[in-house]
C-alpha positions as a Python dict, from the first residue, in 0.01 Angstrom:
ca = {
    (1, 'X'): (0, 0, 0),
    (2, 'X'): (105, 321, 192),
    (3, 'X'): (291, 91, 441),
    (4, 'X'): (493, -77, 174),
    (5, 'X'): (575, 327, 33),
    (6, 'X'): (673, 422, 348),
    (7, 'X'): (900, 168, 448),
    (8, 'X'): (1050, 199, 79),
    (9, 'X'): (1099, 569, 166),
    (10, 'X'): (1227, 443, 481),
    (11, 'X'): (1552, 218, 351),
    (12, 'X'): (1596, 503, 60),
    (13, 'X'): (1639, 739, 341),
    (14, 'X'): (1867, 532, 563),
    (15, 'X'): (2096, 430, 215),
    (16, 'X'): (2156, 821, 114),
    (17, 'X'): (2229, 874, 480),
    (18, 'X'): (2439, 562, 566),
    (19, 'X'): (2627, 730, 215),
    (20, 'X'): (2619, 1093, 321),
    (21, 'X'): (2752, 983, 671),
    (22, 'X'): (3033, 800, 462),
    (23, 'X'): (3126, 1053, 270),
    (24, 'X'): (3165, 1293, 567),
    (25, 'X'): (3399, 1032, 721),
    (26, 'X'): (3594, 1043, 411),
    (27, 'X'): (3632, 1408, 393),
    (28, 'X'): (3717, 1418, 750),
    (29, 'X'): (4002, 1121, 735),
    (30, 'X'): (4128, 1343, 413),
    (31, 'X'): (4161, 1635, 593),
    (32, 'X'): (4326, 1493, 869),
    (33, 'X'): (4520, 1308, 699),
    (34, 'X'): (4630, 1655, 542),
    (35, 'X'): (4661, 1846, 848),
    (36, 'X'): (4879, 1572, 1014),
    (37, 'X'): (5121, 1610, 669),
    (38, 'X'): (5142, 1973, 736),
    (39, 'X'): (5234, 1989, 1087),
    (40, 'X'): (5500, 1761, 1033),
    (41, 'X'): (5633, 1906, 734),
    (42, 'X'): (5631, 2229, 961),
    (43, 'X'): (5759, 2011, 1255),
    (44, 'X'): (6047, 1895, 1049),
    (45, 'X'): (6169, 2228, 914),
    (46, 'X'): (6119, 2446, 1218),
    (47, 'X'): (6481, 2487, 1322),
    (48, 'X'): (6592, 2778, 1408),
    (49, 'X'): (6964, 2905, 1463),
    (50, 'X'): (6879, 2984, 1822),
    (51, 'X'): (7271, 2945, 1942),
    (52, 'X'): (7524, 3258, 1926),
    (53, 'X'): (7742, 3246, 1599),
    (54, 'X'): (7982, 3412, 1718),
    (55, 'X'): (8158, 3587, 2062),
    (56, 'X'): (8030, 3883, 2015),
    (57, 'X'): (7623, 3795, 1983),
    (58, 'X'): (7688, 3553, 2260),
    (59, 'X'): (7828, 3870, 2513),
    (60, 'X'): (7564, 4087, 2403),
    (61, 'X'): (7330, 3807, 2542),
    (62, 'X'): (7417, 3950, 2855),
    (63, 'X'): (7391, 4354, 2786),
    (64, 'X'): (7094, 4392, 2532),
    (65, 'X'): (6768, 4180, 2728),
    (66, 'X'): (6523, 4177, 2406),
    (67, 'X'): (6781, 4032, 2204),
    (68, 'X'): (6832, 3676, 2513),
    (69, 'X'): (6465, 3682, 2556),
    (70, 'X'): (6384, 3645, 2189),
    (71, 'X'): (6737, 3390, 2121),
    (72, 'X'): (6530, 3222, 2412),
    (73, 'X'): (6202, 3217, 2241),
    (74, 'X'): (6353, 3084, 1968),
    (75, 'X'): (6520, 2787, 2161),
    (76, 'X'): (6177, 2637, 2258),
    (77, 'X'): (6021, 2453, 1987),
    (78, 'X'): (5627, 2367, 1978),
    (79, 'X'): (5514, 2025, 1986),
    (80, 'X'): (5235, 1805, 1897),
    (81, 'X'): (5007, 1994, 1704),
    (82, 'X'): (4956, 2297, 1445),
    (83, 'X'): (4782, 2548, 1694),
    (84, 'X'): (5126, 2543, 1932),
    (85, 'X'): (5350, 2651, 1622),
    (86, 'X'): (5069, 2878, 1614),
    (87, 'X'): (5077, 3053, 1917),
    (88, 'X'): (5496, 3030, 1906),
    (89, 'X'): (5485, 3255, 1599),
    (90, 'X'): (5319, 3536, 1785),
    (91, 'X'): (5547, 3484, 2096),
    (92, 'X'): (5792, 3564, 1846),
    (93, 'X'): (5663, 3832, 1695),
    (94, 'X'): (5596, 4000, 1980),
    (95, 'X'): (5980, 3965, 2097),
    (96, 'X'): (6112, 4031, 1743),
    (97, 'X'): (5933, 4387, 1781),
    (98, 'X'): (6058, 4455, 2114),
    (99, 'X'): (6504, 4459, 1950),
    (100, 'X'): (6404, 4821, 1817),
    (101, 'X'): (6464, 4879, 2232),
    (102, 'X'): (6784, 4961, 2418),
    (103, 'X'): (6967, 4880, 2141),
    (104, 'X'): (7311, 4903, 2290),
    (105, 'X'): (7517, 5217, 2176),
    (106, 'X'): (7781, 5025, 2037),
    (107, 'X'): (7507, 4843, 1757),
    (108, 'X'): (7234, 5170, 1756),
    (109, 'X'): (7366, 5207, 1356),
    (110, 'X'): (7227, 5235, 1036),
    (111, 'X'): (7284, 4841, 899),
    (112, 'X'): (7203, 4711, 1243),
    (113, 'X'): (6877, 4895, 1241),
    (114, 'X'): (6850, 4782, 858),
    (115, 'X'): (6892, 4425, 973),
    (116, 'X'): (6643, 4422, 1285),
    (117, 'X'): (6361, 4582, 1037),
    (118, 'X'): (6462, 4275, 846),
    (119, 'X'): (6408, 4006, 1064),
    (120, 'X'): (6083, 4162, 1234),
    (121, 'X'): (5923, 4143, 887),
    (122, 'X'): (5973, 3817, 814),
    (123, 'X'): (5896, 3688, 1184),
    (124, 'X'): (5599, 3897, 1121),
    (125, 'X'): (5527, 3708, 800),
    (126, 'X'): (5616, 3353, 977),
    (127, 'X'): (5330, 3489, 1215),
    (128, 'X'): (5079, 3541, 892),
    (129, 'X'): (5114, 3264, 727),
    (130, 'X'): (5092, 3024, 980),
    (131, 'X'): (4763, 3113, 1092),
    (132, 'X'): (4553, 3147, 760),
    (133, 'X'): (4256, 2939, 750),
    (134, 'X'): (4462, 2711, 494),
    (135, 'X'): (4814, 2679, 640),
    (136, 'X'): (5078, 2650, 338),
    (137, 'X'): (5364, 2441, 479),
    (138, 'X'): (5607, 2490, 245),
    (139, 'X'): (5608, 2869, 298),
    (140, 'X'): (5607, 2837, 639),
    (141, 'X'): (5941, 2617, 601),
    (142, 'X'): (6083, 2890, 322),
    (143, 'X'): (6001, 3158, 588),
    (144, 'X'): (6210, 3031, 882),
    (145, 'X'): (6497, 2997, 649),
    (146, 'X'): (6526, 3322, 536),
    (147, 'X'): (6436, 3450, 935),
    (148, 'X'): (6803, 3210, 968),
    (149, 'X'): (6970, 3441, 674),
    (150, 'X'): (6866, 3716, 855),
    (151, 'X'): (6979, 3627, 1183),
    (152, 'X'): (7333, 3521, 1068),
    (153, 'X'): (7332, 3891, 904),
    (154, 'X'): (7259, 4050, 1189),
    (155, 'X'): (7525, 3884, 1424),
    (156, 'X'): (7799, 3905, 1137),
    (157, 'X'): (7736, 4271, 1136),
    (158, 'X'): (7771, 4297, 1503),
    (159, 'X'): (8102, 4099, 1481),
    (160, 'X'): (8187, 4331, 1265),
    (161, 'X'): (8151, 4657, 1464),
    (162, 'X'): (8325, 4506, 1737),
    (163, 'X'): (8662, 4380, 1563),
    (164, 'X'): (8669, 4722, 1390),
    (165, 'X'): (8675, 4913, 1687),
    (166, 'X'): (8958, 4711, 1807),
    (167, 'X'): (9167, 4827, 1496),
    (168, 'X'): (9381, 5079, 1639),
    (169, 'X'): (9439, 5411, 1458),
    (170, 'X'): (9680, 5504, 1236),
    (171, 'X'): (9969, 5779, 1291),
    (172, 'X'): (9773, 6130, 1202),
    (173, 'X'): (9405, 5945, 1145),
    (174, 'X'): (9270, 6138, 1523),
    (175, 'X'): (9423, 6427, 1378),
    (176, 'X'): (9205, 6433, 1050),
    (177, 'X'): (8914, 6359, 1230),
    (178, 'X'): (8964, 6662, 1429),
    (179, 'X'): (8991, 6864, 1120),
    (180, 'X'): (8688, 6720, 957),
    (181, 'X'): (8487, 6764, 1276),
    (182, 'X'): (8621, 7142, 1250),
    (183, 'X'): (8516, 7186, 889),
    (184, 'X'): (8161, 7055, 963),
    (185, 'X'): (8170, 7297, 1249),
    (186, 'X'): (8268, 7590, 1017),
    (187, 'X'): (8014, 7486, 730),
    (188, 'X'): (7702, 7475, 1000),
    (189, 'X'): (7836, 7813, 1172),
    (190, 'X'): (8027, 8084, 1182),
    (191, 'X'): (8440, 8053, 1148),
    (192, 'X'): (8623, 7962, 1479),
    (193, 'X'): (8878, 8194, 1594),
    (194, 'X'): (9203, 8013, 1596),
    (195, 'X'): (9364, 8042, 1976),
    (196, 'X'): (9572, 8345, 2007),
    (197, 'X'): (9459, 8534, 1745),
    (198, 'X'): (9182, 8785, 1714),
    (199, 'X'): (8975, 8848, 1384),
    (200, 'X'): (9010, 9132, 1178),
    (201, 'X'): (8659, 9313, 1096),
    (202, 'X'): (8533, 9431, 795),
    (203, 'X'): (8664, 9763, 689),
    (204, 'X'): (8866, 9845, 982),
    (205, 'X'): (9154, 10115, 917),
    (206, 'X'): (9527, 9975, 975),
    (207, 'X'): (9702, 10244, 1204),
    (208, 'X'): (9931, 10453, 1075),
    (209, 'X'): (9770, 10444, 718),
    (210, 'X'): (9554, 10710, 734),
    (211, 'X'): (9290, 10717, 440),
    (212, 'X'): (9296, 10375, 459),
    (213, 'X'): (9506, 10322, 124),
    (214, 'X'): (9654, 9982, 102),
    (215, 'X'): (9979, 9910, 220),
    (216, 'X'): (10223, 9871, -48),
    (217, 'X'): (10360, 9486, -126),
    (218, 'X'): (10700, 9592, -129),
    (219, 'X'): (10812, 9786, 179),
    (220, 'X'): (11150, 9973, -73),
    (221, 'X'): (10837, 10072, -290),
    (222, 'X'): (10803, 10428, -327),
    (223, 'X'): (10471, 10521, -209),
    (224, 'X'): (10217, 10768, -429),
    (225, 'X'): (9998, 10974, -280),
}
């Protein structure tokens, strides 16, 4: 009697395992049957606009370093699995932080620095998302679109410094510049002395008016003591 109990125990255990066992399969095929979706929706819509838009991004390849080594970074794309777009995301994060440096002179303005604070926050976001425990795909694919937007923004604006500066200036513009540089002066100091000319102090006496009296406007005026 016990033997025939324990051999019934016996195939009830190996069933629920045999099923267990199954069921783990399953789970496992499901999820990587998931993760293989992911990485190629990812694989699919990682393009980025690694190439120069226009003349003047592709010279400043060659004067600003941080801005070729991270159009470089962007250029290689991962391959074969999730963990390589992985560690690409912090490569580029890493080199998206580094364009606050040696920003060249010409571009060290407001809306360029508006534009790199831009794109290092959604690199930096790209770098979030992409490794959470539970990768989302589709904003992985939303994020390196709008990194695109803000790279296009960022070269237009350059573009636009440059062909600006090569507007020349109009007849009397230098001149006004001058005199708003000299009213700024004036406005943060004391008043320049004009070239030639001294300043008259406060209360001084005008010779040959004793008393001090005020000159009369009209020189024929008779003057009353």
């Amino acid at each position: 009697m016990n033997n025939k109990v324990m051999l019934l125990f016996l195939v009830l255990w190996t069933v629920f395992s045999c099923k267990d066992n199954d069921e783990r399969l399953a789970d496992n095929l499901r999820d990587a049957k998931k993760k293989e979706l992911i990485f190629k929706t990812i694989d699919k819509g990682w393009i980025f606009f690694d190439a120069p838009i226009n003349s003047t991004s592709e010279a400043t390849l060659k004067t600003w370093p941080e801005w070729r080594d991270f159009m470089d970074e962007l250029s290689i794309k991962p391959k074969k699995t999730i963990t390589a777009f992985q560690k690409k995301s912090k490569s580029l994060s890493t080199k998206v932080m580094a364009l606050n440096n040696n920003v060249p002179s010409q571009f060290d303005t407001p809306p360029i620095r508006c534009r790199i604070s831009a794109l290092i926050t959604q690199v930096r976001m790209l770098d979030l998302y992409i490794n959470l425990d539970k990768v989302s795909d589709k904003k992985v694919t939303e994020l390196v679109s709008e990194i695109n937007l803000e790279l296009v923004s960022l070269q237009r604006q350059m573009d636009k410094i440059v062909e600006k500066s090569k507007i020349p200036m109009e007849v009397g513009e230098s001149e006004l510049l001058m005199m708003l540089d000299t009213t700024r002066a004036i406005q943060a100091g004391s008043p320049p002395v004009v070239p030639g000319s001294q300043a008259m102090p406060e209360n001084k006496v005008i010779p040959g008016n004793p008393g001090g009296a005020a000159t009369p406007k009209n020189p024929n005026d008779a003057h009353v003591e």
